[in-house]
C-alpha positions in Angstrom: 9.7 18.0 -25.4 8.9 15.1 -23.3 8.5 12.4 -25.2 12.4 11.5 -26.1 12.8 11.2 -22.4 9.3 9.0 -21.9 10.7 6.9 -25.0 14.5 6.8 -23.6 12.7 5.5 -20.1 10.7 2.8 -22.0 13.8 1.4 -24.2 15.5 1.3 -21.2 13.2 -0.5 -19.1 12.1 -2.6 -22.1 8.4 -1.0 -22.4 6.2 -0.6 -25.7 4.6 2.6 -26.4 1.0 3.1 -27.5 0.1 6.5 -28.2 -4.0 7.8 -27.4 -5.0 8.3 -31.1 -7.5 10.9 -29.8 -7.3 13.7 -28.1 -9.7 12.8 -25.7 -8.6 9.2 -25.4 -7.9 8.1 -22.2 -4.7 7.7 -21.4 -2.4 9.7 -23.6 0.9 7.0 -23.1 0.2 3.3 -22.9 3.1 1.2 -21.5 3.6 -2.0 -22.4 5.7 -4.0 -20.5 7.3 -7.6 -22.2 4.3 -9.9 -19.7 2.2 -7.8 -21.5 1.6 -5.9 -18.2 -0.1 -2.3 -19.0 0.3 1.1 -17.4 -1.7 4.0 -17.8 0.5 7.5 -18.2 -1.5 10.6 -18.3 0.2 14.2 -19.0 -1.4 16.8 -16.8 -0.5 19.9 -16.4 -1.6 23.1 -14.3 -0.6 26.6 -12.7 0.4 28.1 -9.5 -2.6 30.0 -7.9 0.1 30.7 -5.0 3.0 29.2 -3.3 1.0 26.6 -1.8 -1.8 26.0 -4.0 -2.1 25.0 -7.8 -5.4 25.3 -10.2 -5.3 21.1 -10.6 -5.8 18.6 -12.8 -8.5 16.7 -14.0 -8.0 13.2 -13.8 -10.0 11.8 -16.3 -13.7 10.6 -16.2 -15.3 9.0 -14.1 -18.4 7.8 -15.9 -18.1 5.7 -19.6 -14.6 3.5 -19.4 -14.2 4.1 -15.8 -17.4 2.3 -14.7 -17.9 0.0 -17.8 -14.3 -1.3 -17.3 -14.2 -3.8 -19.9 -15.4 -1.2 -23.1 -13.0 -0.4 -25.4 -14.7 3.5 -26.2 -12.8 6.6 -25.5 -9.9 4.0 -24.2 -6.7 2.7 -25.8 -7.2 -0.4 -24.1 -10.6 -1.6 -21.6 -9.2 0.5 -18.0 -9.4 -3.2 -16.7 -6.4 -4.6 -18.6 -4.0 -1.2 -16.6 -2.0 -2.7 -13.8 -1.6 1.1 -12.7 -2.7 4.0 -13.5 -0.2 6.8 -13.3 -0.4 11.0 -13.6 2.4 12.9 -14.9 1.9 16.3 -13.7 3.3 19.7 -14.5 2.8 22.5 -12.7 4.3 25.9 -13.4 4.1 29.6 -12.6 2.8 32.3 -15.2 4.8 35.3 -16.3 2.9 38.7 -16.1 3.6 40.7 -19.5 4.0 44.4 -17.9 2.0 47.4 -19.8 5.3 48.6 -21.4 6.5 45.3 -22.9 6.8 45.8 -26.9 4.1 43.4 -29.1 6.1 43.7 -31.6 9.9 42.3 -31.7 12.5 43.0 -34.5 14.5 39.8 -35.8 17.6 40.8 -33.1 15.6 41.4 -30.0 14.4 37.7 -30.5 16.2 36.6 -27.2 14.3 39.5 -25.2 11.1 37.7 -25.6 9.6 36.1 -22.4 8.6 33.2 -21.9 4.6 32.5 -20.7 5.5 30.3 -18.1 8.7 29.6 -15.2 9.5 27.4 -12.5 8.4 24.2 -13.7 7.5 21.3 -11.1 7.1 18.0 -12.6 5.9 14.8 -10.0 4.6 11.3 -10.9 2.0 9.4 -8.8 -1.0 7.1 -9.0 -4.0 8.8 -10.1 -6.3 7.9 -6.9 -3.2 9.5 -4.9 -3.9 12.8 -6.3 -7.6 12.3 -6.7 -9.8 14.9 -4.8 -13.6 14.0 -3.8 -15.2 16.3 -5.8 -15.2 16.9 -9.7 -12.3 18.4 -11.5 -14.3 21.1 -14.4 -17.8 21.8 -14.2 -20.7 19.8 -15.8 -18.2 17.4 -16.9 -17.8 14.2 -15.7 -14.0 14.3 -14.6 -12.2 13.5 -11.3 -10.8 16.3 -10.2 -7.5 16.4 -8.2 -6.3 17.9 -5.0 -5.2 21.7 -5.0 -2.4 21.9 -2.6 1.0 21.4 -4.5 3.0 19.2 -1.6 0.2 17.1 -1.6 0.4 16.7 -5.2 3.7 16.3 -5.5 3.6 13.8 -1.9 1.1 11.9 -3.9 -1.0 12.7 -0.8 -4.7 13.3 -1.4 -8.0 12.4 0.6 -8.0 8.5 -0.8 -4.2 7.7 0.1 -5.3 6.8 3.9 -7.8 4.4 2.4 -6.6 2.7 -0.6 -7.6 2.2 -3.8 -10.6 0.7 -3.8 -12.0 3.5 -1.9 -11.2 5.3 -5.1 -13.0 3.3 -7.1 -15.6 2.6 -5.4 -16.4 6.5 -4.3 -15.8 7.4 -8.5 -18.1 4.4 -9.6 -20.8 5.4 -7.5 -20.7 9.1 -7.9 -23.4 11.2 -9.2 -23.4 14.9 -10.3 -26.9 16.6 -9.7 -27.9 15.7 -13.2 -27.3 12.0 -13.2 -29.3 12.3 -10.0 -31.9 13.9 -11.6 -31.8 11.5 -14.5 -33.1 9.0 -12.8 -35.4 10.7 -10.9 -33.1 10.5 -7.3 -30.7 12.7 -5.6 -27.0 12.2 -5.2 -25.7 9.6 -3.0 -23.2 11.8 -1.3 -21.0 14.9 -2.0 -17.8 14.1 -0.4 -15.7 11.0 1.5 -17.4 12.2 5.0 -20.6 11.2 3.6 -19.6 8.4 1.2 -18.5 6.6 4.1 -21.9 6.9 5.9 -23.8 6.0 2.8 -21.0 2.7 3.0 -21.7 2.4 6.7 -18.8 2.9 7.3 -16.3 4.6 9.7 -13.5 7.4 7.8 -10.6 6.4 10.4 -11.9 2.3 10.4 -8.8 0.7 9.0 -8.3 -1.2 5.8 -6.6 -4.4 6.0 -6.2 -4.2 2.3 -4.9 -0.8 1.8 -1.4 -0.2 -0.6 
């Protein structure tokens, strides 16, 4: 339902489109501008847990691609050729189906079905704007983002006081417990607090190249 709108934006802003031609291709819309200028557009999307907080995104690994930034696998295009790297994000609610709702609809009571989901919220920002310090799904190896929807939707996660390269740099050098274990160590930190001891560095020091 997107797309004609994504495509009308491109045409009208005189972008190419690349589609991801797999599912687990990162990232699922490559723009192309004319300079040959690229920008990454993920489609995310999530659920209100409340009014204030959403289940989150995952923002794509942070191993493969991400660290070996010139590779071509699981990539349309080596992550080091993106000017940007963008998030498209949807978050809605989730309709409850109540105990006496039919499972079984006649052709003319069509219309009375309910929709799944309601009250759609759709934002764009820069992936390391949303990104949260920790993982985004279990054992694997994805950034996960923040939780709380204004932040989301402010583009105002834990990296945004620091810049980008803080993102990087915290993502590159990550390690779950079992790429710890792999080579016989133990992760280098768990969160930005500690990153930015293992850095030597102070949280509030100032940036002088921050965006």
């Amino acid at each position: 339902m997107l797309f004609p709108t994504l495509s009308n934006f491109a045409i009208d802003h005189g972008y190419g489109i690349v589609l991801s031609e797999h599912q687990n291709h990162y990232p699922d819309i490559s723009l192309v501008a004319p300079d040959g200028t690229k920008i990454a557009l993920d489609l995310k999307s999530t659920y209100c847990i409340n009014d204030d907080t959403a289940a989150g995104f995952t923002l794509g690994a942070f191993t493969g691609y991400f660290r070996q930034r010139n590779s071509s696998k699981n990539i349309t295009f080596p992550y080091i050729q993106y000017a940007k790297h963008f998030v498209l994000g949807i978050i809605y609610r989730r309709n409850k189906i109540t105990a006496d709702a039919p499972r079984v609809y006649p052709l003319d009571q069509l219309q009375n079905i309910s929709s799944a989901v309601r009250d759609f919220t759709f934002l764009v920002q820069e992936k390391w704007r949303i990104a949260s310090d920790q993982p985004g799904s279990g054992n694997t190896k994805n950034i996960g983002s923040v939780h709380n929807i204004a932040a989301l939707v402010e583009g105002n996660g834990p990296f945004t006081s620091h810049g980008n390269e803080v993102f990087d740099d915290y993502w590159m050098n990550y390690l779950t417990n079992d790429m710890a274990q792999a080579i016989d160590s133990e992760p280098l930190y768990r969160n930005l607090e500690e990153y930015f001891k293992w850095r030597g560095k102070s949280r509030r020091k100032p940036k002088s190249n921050r965006k």
